[in-house]
KEDREN-406474 format. One record per residue (C-alpha): residue number from 1; residue in three letters; x negated, y, z. Coordinates in steps of 0.05 Angstrom, whole numbers, plus 5000, padded with zeros to 4 digits. Layout:
<atoms>
<k: NUM; r: ALA; c1: X; c2: Y; c3: Z>
...
</atoms>
This chain:
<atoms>
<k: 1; r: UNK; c1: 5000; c2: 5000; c3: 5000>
<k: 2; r: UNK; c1: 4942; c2: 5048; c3: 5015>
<k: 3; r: UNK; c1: 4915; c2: 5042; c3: 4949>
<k: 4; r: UNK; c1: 4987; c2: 5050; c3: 4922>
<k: 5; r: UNK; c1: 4994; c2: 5124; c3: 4961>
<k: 6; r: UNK; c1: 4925; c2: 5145; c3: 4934>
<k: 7; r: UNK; c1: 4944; c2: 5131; c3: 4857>
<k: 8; r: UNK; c1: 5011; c2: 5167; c3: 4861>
<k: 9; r: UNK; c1: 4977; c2: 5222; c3: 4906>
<k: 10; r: UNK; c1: 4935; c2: 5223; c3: 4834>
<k: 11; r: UNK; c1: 4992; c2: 5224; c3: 4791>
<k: 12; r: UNK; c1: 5025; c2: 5278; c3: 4833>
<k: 13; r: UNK; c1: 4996; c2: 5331; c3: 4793>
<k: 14; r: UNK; c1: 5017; c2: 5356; c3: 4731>
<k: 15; r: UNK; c1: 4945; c2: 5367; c3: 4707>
<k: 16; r: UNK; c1: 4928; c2: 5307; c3: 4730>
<k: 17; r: UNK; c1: 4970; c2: 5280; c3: 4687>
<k: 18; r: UNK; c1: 4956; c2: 5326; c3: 4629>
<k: 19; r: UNK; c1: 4881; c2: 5302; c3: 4629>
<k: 20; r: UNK; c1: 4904; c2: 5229; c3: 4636>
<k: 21; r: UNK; c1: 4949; c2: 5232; c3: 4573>
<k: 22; r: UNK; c1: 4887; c2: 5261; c3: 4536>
<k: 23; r: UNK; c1: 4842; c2: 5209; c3: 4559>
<k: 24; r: UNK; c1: 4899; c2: 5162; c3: 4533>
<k: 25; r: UNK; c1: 4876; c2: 5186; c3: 4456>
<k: 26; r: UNK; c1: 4807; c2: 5165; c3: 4479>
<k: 27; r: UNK; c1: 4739; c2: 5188; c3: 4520>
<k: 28; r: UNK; c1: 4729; c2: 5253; c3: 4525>
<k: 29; r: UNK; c1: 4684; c2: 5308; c3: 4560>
<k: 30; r: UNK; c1: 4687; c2: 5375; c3: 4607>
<k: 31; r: UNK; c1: 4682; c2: 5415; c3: 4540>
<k: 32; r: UNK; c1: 4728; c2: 5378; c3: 4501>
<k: 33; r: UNK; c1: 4784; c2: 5376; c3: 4562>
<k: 34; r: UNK; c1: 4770; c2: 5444; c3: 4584>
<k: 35; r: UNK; c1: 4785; c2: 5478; c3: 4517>
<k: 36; r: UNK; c1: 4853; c2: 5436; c3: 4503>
<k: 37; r: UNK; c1: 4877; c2: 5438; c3: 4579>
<k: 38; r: UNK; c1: 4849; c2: 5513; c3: 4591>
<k: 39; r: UNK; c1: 4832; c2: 5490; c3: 4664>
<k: 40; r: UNK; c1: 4773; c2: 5535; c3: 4691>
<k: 41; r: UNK; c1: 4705; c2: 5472; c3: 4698>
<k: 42; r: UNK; c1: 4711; c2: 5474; c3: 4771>
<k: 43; r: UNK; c1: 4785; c2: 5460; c3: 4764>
<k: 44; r: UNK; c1: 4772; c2: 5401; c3: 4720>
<k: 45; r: UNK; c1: 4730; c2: 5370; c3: 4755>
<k: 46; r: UNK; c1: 4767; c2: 5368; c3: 4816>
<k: 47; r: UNK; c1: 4825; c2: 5340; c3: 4781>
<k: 48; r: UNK; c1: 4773; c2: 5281; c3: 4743>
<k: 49; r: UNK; c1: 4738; c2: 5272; c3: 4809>
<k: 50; r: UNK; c1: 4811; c2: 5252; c3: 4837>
<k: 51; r: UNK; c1: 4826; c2: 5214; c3: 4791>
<k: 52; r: UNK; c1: 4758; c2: 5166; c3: 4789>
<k: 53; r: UNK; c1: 4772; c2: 5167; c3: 4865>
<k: 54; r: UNK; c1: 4839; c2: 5129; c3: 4841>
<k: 55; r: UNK; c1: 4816; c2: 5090; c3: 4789>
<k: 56; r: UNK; c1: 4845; c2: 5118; c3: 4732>
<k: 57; r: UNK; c1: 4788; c2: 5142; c3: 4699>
<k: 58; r: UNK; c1: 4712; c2: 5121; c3: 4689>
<k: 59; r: UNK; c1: 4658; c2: 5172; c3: 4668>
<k: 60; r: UNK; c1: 4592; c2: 5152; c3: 4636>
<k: 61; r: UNK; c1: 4531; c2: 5187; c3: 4617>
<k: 62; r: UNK; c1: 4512; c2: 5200; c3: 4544>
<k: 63; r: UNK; c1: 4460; c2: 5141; c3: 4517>
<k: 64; r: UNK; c1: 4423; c2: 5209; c3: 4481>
<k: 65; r: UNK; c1: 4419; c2: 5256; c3: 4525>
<k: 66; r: UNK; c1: 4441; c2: 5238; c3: 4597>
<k: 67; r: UNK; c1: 4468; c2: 5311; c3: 4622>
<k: 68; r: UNK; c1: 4529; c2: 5297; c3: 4578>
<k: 69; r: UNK; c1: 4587; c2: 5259; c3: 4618>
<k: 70; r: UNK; c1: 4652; c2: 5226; c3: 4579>
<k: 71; r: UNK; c1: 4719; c2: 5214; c3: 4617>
<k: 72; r: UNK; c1: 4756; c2: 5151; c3: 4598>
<k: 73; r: UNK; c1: 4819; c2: 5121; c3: 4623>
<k: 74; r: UNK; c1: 4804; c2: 5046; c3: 4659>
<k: 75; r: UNK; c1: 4850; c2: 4996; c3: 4621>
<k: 76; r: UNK; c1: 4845; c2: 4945; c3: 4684>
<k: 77; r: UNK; c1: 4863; c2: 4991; c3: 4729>
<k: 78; r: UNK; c1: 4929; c2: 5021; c3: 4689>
<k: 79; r: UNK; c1: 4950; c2: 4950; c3: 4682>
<k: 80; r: UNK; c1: 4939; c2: 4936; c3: 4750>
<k: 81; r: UNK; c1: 4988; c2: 4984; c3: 4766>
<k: 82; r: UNK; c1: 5037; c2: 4973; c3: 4710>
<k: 83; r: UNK; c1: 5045; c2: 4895; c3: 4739>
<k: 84; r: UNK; c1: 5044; c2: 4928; c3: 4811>
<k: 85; r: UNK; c1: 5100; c2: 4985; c3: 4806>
<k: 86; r: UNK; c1: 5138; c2: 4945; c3: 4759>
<k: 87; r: UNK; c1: 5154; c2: 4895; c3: 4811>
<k: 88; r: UNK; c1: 5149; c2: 4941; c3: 4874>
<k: 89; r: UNK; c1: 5208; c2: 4973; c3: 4829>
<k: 90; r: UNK; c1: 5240; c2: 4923; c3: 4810>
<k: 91; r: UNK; c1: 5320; c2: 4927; c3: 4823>
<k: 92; r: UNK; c1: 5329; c2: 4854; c3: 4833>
<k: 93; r: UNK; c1: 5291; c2: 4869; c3: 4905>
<k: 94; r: UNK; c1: 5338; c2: 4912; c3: 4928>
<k: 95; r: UNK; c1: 5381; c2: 4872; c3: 4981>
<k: 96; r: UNK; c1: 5445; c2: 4895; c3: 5021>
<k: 97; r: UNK; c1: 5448; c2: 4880; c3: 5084>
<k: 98; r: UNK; c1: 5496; c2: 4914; c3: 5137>
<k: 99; r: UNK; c1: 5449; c2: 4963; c3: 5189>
<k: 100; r: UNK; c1: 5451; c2: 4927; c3: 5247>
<k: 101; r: UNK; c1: 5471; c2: 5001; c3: 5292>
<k: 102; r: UNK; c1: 5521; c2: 5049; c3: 5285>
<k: 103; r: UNK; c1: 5599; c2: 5049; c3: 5273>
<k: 104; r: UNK; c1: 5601; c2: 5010; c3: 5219>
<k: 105; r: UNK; c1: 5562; c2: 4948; c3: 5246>
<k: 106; r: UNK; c1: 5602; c2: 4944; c3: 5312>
<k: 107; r: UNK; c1: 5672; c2: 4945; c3: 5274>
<k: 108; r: UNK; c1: 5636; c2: 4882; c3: 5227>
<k: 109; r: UNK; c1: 5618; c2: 4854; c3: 5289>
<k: 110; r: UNK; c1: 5681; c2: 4866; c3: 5322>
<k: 111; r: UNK; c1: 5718; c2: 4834; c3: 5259>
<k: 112; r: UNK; c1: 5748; c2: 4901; c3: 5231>
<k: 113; r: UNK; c1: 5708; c2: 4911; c3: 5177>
<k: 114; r: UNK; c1: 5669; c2: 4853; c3: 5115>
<k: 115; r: UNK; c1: 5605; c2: 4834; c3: 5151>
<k: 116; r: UNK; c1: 5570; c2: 4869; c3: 5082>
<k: 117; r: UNK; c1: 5619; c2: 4927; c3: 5063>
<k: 118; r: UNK; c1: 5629; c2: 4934; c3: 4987>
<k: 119; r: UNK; c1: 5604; c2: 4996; c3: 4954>
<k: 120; r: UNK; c1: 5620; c2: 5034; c3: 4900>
<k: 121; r: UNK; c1: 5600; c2: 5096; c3: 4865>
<k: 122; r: UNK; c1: 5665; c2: 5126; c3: 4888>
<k: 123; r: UNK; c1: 5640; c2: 5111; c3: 4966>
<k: 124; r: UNK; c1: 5571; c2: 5125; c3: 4960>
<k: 125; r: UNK; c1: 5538; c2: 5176; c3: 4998>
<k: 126; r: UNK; c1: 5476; c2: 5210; c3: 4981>
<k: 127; r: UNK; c1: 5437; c2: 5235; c3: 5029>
<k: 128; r: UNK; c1: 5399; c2: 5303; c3: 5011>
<k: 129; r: UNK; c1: 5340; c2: 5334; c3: 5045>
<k: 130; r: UNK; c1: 5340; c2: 5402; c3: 5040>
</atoms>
């Protein structure tokens, strides 16, 4: 779960997910980003340095000339998460169960009331936080 909180904690940020979508069309570098994002270098680089500390993106140095540092997006690790979210999400996990306190549960228990009470979009509540 802890890594799960640090990816979305990644993904949480539009530019983070600006310079993921452009490392999606392939590796790329501060120069390259910087001019199609507009993002001042230091900026950037904390966005990139978040998301290596995710695992979302790689950087290597250039074979030539070793200053030069390309961005790209780690295939494992987007998978990894694709499997993982896709069945943290998945609806067939959600269960209803009757919550075991409050009015409801002790006119269940009491016989007034269908042990699991049948919902509908009609008696649905939402609760908001405001």
């Amino acid at each position: 779960m802890e890594e799960a909180v640090v990816v979305l904690q990644a993904l949480a940020d539009a530019n983070r997910l600006r310079i993921l979508d452009l490392l999606m069309q392939g590796d790329s570098c501060n120069c390259e980003l910087n001019e199609r994002l507009g993002l001042p270098p230091n900026l950037l680089s904390h966005h990139l340095r978040a998301l290596r500390q995710a695992g979302l993106v790689r950087s290597r140095r250039d074979v030539v000339d070793g200053r030069w540092i390309y961005y790209v997006v780690s295939k494992e690790a987007l998978a990894r998460w694709r499997d993982w979210f896709q069945a943290f999400l998945d609806p067939a996990r959600v269960r209803e169960r009757l919550v075991p306190c409050g009015p409801e549960s002790q006119q269940a228990a009491a016989g007034a009331l269908p042990a699991v009470p049948h919902r509908t979009p009609a008696n649905e509540t939402e609760e908001r936080i405001e």
